[in-house]
C-alpha positions in Angstrom: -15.0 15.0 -29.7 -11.5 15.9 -28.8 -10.2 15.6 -25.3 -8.6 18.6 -23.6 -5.5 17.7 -21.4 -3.1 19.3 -18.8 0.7 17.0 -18.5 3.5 18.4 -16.8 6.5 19.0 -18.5 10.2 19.5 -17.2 10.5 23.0 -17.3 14.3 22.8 -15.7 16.5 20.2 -13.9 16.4 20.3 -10.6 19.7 21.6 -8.8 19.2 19.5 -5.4 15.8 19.1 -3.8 13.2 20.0 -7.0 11.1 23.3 -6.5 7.6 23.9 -8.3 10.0 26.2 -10.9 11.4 23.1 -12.0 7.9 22.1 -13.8 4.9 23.7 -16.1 1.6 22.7 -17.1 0.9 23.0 -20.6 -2.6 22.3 -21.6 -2.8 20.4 -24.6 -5.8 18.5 -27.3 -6.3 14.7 -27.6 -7.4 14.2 -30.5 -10.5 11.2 -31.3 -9.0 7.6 -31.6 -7.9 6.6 -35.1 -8.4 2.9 -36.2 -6.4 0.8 -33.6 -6.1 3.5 -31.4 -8.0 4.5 -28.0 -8.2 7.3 -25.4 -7.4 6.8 -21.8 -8.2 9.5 -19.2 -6.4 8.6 -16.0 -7.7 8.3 -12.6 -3.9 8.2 -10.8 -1.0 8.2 -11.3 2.2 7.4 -9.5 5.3 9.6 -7.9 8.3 7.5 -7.0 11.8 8.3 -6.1 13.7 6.4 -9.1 12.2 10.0 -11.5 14.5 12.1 -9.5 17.5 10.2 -11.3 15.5 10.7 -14.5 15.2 14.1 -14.4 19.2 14.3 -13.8 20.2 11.6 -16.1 17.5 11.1 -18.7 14.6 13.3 -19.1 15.4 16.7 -20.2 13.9 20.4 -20.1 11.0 20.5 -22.3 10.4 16.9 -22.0 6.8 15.5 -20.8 7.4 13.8 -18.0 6.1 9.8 -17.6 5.7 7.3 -14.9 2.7 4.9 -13.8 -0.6 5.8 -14.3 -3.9 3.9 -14.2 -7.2 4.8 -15.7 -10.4 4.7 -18.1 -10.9 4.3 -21.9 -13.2 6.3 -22.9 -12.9 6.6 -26.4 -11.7 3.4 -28.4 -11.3 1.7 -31.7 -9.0 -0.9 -30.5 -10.4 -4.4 -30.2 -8.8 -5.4 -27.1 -9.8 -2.1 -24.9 -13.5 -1.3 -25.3 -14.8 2.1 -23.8 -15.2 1.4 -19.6 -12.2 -0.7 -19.4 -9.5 0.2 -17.3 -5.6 0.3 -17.9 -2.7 0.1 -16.6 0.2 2.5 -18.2 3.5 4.5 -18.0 1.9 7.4 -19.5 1.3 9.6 -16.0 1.6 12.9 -15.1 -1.3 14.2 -17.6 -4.7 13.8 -17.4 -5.5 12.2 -20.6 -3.7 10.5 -23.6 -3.8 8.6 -26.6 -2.3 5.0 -27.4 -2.4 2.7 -30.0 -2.5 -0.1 -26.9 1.2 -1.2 -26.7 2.4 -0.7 -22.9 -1.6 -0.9 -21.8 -2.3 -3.6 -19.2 -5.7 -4.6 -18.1 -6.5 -4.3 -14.8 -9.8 -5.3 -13.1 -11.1 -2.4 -10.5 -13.7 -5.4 -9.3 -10.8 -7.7 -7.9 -9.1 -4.8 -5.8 -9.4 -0.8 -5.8 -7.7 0.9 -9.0 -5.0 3.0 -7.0 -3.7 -0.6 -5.2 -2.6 -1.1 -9.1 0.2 1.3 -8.7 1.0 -0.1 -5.5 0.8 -3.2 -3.5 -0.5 -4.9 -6.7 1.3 -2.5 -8.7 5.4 -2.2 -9.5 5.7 -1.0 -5.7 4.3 -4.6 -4.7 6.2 -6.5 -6.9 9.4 -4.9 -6.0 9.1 -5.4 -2.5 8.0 -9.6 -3.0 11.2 -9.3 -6.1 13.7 -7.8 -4.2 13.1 -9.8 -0.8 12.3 -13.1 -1.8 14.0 -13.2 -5.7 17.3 -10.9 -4.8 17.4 -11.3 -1.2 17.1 -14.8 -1.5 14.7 -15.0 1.8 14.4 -17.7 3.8 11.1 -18.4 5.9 12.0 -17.7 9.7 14.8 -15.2 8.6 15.6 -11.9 10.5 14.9 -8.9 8.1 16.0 -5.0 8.6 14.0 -2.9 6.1 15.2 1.2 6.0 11.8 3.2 4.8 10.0 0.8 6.1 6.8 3.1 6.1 6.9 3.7 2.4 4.9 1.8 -0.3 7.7 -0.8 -0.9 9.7 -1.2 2.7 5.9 -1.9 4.5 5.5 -4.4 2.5 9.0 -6.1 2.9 8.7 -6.1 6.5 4.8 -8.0 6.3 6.1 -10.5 3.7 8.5 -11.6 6.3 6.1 -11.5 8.9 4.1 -13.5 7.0 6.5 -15.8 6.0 7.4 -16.6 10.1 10.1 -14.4 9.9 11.6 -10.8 12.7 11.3 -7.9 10.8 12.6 -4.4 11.9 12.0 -0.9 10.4 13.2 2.3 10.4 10.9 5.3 9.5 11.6 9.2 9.6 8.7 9.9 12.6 7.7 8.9 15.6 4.4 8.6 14.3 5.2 6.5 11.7 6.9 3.9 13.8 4.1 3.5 15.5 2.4 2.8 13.0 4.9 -0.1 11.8 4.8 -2.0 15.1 0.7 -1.5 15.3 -0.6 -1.9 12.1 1.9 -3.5 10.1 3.3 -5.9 12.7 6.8 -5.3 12.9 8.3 -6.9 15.9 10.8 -3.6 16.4 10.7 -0.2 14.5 12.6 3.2 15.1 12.9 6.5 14.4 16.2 7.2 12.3 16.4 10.7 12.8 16.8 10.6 16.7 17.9 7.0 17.3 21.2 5.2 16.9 20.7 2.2 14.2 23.5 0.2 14.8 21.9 -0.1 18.7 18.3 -0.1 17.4 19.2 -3.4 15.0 20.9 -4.9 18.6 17.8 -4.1 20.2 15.0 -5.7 18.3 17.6 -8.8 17.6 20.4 -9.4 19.4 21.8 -12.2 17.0 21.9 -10.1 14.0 20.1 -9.9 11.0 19.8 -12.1 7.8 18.5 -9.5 5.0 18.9 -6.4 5.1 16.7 -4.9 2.5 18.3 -1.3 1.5 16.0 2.1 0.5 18.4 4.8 2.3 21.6 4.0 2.5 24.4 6.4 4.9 24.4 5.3 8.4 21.7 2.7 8.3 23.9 0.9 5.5 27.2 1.2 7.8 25.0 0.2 10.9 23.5 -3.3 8.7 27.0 -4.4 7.6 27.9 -4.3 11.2 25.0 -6.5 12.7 24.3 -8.4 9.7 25.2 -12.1 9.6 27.3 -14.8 8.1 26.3 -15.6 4.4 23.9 -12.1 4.4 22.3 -10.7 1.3 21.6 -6.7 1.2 19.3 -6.2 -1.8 19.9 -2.8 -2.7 16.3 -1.2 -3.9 17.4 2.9 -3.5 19.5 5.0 -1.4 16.9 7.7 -1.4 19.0 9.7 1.3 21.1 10.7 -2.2 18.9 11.4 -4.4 18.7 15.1 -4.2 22.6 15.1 -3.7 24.4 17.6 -6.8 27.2 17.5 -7.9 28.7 16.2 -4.7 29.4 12.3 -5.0 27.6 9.8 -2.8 29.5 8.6 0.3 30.3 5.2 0.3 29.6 3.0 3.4 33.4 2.9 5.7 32.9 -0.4 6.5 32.6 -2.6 4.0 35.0 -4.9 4.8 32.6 -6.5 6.9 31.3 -8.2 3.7 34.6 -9.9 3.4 34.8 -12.6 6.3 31.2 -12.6 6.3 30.9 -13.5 2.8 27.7 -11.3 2.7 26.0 -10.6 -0.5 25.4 -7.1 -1.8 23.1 -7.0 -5.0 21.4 -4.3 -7.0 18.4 -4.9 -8.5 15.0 -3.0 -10.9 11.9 -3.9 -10.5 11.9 -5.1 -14.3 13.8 -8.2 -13.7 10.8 -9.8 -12.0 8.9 -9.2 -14.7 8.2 -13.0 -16.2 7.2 -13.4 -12.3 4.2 -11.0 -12.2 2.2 -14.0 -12.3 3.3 -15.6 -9.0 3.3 -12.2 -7.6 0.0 -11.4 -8.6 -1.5 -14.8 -7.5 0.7 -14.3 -3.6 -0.1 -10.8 -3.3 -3.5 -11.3 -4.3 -4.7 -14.4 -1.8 -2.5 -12.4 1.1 -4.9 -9.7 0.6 -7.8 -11.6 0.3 -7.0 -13.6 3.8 -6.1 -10.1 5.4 -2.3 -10.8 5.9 -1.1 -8.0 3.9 -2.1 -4.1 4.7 -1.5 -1.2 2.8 -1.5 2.8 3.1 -2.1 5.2 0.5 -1.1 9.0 0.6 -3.5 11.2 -2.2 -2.9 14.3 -3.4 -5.6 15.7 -5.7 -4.9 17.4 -9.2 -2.6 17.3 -11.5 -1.9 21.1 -10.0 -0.4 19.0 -7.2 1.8 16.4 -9.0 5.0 18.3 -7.7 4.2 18.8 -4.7 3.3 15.2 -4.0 6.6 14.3 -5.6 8.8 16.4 -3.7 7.0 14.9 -0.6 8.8 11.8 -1.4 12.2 13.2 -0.2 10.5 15.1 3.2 8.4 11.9 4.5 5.5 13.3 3.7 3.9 9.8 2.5 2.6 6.9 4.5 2.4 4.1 1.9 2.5 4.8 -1.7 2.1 8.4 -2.8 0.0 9.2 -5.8 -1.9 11.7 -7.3 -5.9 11.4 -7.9 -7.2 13.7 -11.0 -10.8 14.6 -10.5 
């Protein structure tokens, strides 16, 4: 019997901060797997900042929109997914679709819950673990600043350190959420960016400087890093997310970058992809750290596909503690 499916399409490219009239929801028909083929309906699926640069570089009105998704097959003639499986996919923002299994990735709902698979065990997870201890080249005992250090990939950074007998520090957008930093996720000094000074924050919570700094924001927090940042640093650069929604207007550059110079600090720019032949030792880390309770995560859920936008835009306001998804019913 054929599935019916809403997806969300581009209706227009946003022009700064993305409004609901940037999107539409087209109901569409899934039709029963062919040979080879099956049918996954998805139970969530993933918003993260790096679409906004897709819908002003790459994806184009009247495109269906993609991005991480996880779910159920629950029609198949494909050897490898039998009906009640679960998958791992790019195929989000629609409810269900059809695949003839190449970009589907197992995942196990038994070993951990299926949303942490589009987050601490998903690309959120393994871009935090890549871009600290791959890029950043961390060293256990280091001093690490993290910038949106609430989110799904900064909390992270900072616990890693933490675990690995390092300072961390984080900066978040509330005073609620830096709270939350020092008390639940163990950072040893966390403030609010909007009303505090960095450059004296980073003095505060360590007074010889800082090692890594690992970079989501970029503007003043960048400027106030290169200043209290070490000998021999390395700033892996994740996002600049304070940019994101800028137009036409191009990106300020930090002023004082000459502090790289005499410093010989490291500045390096990296995608999650390029840990990809590492997922292994990521998985197995991440895994056994959330097994022995040294790694906690937060989760913001917005229901229905009807939602989607909203729960994207969200990204760009704070909205989110954790990773933000969206849970179909």
């Amino acid at each position: 019997m054929p599935f019916t499916s809403r997806q969300v399409y581009l209706k227009s490219t946003p022009v700064g901060m993305p409004t609901d009239d940037d999107f539409e929801i087209r109901e569409e028909t899934i039709a029963d797997p062919a040979d080879g083929e099956v049918v996954v309906r998805n139970a969530y699926m993933s918003v993260d900042p790096y679409m906004r640069g897709q819908m002003r570089m790459n994806w184009k009105p009247g495109m269906p929109l993609v991005g991480g998704a996880v779910g159920e097959v629950v029609a198949s003639k494909h050897p490898d997914f039998p009906e009640g499986s679960h998958v791992n996919s790019n195929w989000g923002w629609r409810e269900y679709f059809s695949s003839d299994g190449r970009g589907l990735a197992p995942v196990d709902p038994s070993l951990a819950p299926l949303s942490t698979y589009l987050g601490i065990m998903g690309m959120p997870g393994l871009t935090a673990w890549g871009g600290l201890l791959v890029t950043g080249e961390y060293k256990d005992g280091e001093r690490v600043f993290v910038s949106a250090a609430s989110g799904a990939v900064g909390s992270v950074v900072g616990q890693i350190a933490k675990i690995k007998g390092g300072l961390a520090i984080g900066s978040a957008g509330s005073d609620e959420k830096v709270a939350h930093l020092t008390s639940e996720f163990g950072f040893d000094h966390a403030f609010n960016y909007k009303t505090a000074d960095p450059l004296e924050e980073l003095r505060k919570g360590s007074a010889d400087g800082i090692d890594v700094y690992f970079e989501n924001v970029g503007g003043p927090q960048l400027e106030a890093a290169l200043t209290h940042i070490r000998p021999y640093g390395r700033i892996p650069i994740c996002g600049m997310i304070a940019h994101y929604n800028d137009s036409d207007t191009p990106t300020p550059g930090p002023r004082n970058l000459t502090e790289t110079i005499y410093k010989f600090v490291q500045l390096r720019g990296f995608v999650v992809s390029a840990f990809n032949d590492q997922q292994a030792q990521f998985r197995e880390e991440m895994g056994s750290w959330i097994t022995d309770g040294k790694i906690k995560y937060q989760e913001t859920v917005f229901d229905g596909i009807e939602k989607a936008s909203e729960a994207f835009r969200g990204l760009f306001t704070g909205v989110n503690e954790g990773k933000m998804l969206v849970k179909f019913d």
